[in-house]
Backbone bond lengths (Angstrom), bond angles and torsions (degrees), N, CA, C in turn:
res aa  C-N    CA-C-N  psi(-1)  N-CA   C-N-CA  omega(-1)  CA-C   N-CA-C  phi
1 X - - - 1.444 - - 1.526 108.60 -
2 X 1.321 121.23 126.99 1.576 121.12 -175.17 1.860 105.09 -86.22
3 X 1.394 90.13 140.93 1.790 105.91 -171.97 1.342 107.16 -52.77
4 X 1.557 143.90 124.12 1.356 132.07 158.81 1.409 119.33 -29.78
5 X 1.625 108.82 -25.18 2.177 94.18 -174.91 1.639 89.42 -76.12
6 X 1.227 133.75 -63.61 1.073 123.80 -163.70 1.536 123.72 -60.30
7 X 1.545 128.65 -20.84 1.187 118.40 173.72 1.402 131.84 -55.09
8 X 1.058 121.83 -1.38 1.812 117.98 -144.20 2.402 86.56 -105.84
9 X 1.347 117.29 -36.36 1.574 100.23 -171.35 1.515 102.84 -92.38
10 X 1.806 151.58 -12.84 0.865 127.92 142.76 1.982 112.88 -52.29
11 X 0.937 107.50 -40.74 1.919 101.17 -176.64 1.463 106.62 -65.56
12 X 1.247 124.09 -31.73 1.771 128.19 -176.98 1.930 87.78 -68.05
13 X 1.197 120.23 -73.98 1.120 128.98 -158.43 2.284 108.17 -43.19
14 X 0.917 69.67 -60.00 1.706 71.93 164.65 0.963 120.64 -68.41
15 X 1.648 133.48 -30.88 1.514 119.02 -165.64 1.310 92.10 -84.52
16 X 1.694 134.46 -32.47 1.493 144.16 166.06 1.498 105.36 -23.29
17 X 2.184 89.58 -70.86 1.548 89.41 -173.30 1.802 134.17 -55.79
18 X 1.707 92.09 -22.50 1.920 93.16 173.96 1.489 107.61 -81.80
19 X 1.569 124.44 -20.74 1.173 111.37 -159.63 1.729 109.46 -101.34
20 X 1.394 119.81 -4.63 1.334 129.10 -174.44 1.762 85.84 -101.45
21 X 0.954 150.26 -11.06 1.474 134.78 -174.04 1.631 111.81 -109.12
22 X 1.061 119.36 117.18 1.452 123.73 141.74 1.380 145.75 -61.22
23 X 1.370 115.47 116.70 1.416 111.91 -150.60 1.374 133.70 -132.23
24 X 0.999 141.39 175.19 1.798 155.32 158.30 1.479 99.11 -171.54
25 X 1.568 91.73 164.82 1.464 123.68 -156.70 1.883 106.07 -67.09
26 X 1.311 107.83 134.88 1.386 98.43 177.36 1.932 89.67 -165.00
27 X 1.710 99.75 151.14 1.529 107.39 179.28 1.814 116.89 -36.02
28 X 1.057 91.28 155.35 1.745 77.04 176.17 1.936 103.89 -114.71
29 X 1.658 119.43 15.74 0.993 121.97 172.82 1.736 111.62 -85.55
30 X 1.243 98.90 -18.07 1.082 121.89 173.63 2.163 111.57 -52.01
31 X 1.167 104.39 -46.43 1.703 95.62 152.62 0.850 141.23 -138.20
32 X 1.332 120.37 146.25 1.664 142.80 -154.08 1.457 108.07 -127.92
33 X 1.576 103.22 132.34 1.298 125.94 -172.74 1.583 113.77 -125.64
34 X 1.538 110.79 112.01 1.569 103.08 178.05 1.707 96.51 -106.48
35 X 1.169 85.06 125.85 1.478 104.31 178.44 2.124 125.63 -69.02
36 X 0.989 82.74 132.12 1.593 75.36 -173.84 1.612 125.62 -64.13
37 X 1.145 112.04 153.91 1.512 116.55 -178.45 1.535 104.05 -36.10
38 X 1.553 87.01 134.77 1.593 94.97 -167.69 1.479 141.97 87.23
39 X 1.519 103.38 -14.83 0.875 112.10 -157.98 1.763 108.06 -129.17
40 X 1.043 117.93 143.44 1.953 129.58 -168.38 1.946 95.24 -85.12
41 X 0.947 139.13 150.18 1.436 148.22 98.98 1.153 107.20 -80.72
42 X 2.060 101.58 132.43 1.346 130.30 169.42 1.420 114.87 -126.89
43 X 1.534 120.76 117.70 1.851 104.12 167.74 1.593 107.18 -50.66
44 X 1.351 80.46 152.39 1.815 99.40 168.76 1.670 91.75 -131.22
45 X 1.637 99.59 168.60 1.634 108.37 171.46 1.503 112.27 -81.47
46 X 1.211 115.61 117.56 1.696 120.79 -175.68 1.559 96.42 -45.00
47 X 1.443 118.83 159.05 1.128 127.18 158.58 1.412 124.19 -108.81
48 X 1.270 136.04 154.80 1.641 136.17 150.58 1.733 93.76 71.75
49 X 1.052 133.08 -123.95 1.435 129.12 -178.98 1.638 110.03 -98.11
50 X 1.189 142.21 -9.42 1.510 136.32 176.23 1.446 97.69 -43.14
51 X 1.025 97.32 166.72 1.762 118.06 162.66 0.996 131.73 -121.41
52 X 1.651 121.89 -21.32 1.483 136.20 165.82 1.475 126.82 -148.50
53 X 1.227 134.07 118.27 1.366 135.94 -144.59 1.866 93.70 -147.47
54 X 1.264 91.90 125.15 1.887 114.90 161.57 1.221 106.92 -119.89
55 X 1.866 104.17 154.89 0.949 152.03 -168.69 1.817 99.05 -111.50
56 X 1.346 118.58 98.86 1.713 112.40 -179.41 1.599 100.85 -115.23
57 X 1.343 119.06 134.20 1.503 118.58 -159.36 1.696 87.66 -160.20
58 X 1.394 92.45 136.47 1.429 122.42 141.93 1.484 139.41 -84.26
59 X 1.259 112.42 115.68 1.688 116.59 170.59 1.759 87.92 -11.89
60 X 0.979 111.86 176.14 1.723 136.38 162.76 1.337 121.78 36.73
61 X 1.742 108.11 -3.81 1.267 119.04 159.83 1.913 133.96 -32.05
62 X 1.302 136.67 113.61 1.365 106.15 -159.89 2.156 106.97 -68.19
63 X 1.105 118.65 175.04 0.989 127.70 157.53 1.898 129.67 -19.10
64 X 1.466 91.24 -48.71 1.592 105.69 -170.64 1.296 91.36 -133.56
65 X 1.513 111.04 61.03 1.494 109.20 168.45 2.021 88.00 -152.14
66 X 1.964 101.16 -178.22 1.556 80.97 -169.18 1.709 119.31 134.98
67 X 0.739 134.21 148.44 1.499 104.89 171.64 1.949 101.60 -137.27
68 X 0.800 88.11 -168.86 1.703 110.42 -171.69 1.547 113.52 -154.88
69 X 1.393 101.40 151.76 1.490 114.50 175.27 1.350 114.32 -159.92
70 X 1.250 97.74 122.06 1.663 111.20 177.44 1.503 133.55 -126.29
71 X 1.162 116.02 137.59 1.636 125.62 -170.44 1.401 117.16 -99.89
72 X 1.456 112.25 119.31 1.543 119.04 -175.82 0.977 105.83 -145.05
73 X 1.749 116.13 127.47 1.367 139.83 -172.23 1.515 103.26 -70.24
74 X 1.063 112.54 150.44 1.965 137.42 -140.11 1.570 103.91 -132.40
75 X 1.345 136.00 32.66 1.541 112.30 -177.02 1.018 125.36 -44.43
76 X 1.472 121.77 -11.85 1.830 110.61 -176.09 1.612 95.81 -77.64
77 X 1.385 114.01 -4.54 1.473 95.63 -156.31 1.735 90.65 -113.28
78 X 1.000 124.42 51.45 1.519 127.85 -164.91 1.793 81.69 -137.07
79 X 2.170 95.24 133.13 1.531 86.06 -169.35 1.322 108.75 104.49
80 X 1.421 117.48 -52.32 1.869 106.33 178.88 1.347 98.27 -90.91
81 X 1.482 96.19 178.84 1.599 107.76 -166.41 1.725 96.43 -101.50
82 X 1.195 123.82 178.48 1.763 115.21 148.83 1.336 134.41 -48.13
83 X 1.660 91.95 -44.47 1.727 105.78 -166.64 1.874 91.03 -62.20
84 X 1.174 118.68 -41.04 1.487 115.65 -148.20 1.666 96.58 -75.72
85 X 2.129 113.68 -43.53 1.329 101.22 -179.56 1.489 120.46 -63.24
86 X 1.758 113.65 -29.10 1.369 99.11 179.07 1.515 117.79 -76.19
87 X 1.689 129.62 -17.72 1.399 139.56 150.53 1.612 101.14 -21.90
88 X 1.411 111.53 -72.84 1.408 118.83 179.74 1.428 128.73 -55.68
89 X 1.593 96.17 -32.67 1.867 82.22 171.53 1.263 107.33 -79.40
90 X 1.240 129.82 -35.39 1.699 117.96 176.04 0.863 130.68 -61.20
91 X 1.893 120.58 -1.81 1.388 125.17 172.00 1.380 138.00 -63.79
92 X 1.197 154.48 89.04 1.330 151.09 -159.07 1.496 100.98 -33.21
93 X 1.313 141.50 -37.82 1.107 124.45 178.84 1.378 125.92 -75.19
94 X 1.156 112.00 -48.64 1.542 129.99 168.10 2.068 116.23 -40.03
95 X 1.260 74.06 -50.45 1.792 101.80 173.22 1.494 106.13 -54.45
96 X 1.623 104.50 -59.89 1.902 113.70 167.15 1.608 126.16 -55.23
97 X 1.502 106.83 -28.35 1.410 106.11 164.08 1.512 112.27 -55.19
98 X 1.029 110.76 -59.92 1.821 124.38 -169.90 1.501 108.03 -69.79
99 X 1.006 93.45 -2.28 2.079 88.94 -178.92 1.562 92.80 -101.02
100 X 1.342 126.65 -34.43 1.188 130.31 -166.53 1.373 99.68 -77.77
101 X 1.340 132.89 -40.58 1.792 134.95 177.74 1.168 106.96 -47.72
102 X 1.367 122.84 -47.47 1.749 140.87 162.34 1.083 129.91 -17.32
103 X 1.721 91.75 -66.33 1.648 108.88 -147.67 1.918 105.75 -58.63
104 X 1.264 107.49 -42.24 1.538 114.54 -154.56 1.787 85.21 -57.20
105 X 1.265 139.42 -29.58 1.275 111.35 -179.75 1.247 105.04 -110.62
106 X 2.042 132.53 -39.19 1.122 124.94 -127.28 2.207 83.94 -118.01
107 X 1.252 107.78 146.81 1.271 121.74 154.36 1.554 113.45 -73.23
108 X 1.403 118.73 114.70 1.493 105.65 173.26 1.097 112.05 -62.27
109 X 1.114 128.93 150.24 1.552 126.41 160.37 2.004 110.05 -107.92
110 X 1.027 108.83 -38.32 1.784 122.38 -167.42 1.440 98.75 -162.12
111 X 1.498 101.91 138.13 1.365 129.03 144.64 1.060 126.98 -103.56
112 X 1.360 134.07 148.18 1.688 121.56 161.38 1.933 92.49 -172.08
113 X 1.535 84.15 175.07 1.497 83.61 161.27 1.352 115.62 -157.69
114 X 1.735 107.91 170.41 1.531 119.26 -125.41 1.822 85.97 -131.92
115 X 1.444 118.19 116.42 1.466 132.28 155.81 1.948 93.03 -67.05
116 X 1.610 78.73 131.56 1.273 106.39 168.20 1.805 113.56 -144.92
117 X 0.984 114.35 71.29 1.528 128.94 -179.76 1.274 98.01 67.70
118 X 0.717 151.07 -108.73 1.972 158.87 -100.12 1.514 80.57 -151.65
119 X 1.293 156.79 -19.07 1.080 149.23 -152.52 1.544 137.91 -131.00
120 X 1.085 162.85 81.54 1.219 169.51 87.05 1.682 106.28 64.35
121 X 1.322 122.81 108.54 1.513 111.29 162.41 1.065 118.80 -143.31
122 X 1.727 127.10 144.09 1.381 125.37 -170.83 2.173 102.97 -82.59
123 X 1.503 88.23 124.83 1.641 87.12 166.14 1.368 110.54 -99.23
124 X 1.447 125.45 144.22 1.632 135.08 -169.47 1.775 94.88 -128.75
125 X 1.259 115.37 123.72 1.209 122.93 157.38 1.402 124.10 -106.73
126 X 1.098 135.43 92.11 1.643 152.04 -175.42 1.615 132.97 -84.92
127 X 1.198 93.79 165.44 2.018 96.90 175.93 1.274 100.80 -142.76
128 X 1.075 152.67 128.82 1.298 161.26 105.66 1.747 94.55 4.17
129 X 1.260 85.36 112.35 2.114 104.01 169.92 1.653 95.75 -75.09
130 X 1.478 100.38 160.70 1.532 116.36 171.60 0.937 111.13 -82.91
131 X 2.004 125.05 82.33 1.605 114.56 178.47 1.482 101.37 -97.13
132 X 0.934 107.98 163.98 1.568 123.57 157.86 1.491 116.84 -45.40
133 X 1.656 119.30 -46.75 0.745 107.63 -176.09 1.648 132.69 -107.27
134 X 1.623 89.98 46.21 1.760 97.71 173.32 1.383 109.03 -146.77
135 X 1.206 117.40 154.43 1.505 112.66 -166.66 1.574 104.67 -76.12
136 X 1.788 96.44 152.46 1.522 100.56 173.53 1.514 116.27 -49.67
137 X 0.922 128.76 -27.59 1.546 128.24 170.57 1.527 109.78 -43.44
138 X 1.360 130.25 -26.27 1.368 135.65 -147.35 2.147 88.59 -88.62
139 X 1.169 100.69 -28.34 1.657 111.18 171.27 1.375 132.42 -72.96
140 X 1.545 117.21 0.70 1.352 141.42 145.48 1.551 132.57 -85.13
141 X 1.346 102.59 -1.09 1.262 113.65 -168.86 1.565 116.97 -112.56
142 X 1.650 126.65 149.64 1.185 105.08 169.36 1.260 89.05 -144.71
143 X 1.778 116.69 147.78 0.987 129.74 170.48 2.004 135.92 -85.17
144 X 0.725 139.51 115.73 1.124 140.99 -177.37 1.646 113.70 -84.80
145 X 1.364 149.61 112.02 1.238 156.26 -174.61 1.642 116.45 -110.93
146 X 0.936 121.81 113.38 1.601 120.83 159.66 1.915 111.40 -120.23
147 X 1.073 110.69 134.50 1.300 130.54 155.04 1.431 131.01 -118.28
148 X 1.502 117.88 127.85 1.141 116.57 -165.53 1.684 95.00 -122.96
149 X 1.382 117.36 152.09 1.595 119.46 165.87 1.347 112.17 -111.81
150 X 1.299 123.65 153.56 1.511 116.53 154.52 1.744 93.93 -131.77
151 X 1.597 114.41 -161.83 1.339 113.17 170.71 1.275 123.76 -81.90
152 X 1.849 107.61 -11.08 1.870 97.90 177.58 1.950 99.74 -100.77
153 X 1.092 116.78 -16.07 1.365 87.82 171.45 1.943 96.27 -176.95
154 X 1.127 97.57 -163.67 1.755 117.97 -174.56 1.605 113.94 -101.15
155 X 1.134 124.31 101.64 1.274 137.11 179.21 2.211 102.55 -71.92
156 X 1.219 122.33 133.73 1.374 117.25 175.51 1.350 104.93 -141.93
157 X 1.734 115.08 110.96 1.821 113.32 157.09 1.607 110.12 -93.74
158 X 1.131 95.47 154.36 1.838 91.79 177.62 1.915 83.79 -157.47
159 X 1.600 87.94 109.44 1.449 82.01 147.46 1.819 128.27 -143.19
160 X 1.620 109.13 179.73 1.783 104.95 -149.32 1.436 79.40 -113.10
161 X 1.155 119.72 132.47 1.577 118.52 143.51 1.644 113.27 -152.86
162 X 1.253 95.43 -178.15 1.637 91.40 -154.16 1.592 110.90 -80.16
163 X 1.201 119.34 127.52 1.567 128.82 179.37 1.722 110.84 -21.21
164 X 1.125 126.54 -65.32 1.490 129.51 153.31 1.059 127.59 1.56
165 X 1.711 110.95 -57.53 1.728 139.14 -146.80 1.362 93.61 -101.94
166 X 1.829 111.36 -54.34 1.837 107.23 -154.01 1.329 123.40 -29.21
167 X 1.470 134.80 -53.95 1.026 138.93 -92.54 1.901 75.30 -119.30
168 X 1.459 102.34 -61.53 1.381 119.66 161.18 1.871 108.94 -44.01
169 X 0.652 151.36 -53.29 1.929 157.02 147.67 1.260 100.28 -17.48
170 X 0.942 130.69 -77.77 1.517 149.92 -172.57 1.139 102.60 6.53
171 X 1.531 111.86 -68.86 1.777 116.20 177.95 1.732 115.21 -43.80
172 X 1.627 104.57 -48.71 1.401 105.40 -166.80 1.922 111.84 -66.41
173 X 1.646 98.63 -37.90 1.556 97.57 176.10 1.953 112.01 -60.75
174 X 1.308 91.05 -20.20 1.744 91.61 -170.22 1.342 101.66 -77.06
175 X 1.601 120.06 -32.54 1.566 126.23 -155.10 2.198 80.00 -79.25
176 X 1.766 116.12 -60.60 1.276 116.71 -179.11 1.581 103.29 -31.03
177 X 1.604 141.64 -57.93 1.181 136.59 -160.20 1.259 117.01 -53.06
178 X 1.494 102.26 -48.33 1.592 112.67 172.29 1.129 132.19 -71.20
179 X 1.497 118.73 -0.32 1.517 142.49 177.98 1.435 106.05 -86.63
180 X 1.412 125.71 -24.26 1.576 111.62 -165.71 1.547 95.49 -107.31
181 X 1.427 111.52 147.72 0.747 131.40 165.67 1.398 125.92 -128.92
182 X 1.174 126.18 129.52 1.665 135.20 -121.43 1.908 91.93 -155.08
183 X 1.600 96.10 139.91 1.467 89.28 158.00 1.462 137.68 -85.86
């Protein structure tokens, strides 16, 4: 049975991943994640509209640490080309939408964004704000965010590790980006 302090940033991280994606139904063989040295990909059951969702973990990982990545089909984005969605993620405004989805829980820490072959993705570096309604544990933690677009849908990594560690991670979430492969 998992401890109530620790439940609350695996449940943020997923409700993130259904609530940052736009969606309709599409295979979920459709994406594949090779996990970085050291590290497991596991399916999980998609939530809310995704279609395919992993579980990427390290041996010694804590409990409520970990990352995830999930694939959700995009019709608004059916019709553009690549060049034009990654145009859009590099846009300061576009960029301001997604900081604003954030804010109500996460402290930004960094924006930028990250070439990934043929592809354009926004990286988000975060803190869990001091709400009421998450355990002080949630103040050891920092989140790492990438979103990628293409024209069939919204690619999402989000992963938790401990404020201490992030900064040092960095490489492994970058090596995870280049591991998924997404339609």
């Amino acid at each position: 049975m998992r401890s109530p302090r620790l439940f609350p940033a695996p449940v943020l991280a997923g409700a993130l991943l259904a609530a940052l994606a736009a969606m309709s139904p599409a295979s979920a063989a459709e994406l594949r994640v090779t996990a970085p040295p050291g590290y497991s990909a596991t399916p999980m059951a998609p939530t809310g509209q995704q279609t395919a969702r992993y579980a990427v973990r390290k041996p010694g990982d804590p409990e409520d640490g970990g990352c995830q990545v999930a694939y959700s089909p995009a019709p608004q984005n059916r019709g553009m080309s690549q060049e034009d969605l990654n145009a859009r993620i590099r846009s300061p405004g576009w960029q301001s939408i997604e900081r604003v989805r954030l804010e109500p829980i996460y402290a930004i820490r960094g924006l930028n964004t990250v070439e990934l072959g043929h592809r354009t993705g926004l990286q988000i570096q975060a803190d869990f704000k001091p709400l009421p309604s998450l355990p002080p544990r949630a103040q050891q933690l920092r989140s790492l965010f990438a979103i990628v677009e293409s024209p069939q849908g919204r690619t999402l990594a989000v992963c938790v590790f401990e404020k201490a560690e992030a900064d040092a991670r960095q490489g492994e979430f970058l090596a995870l980006l280049r591991g998924i492969t997404a339609p």
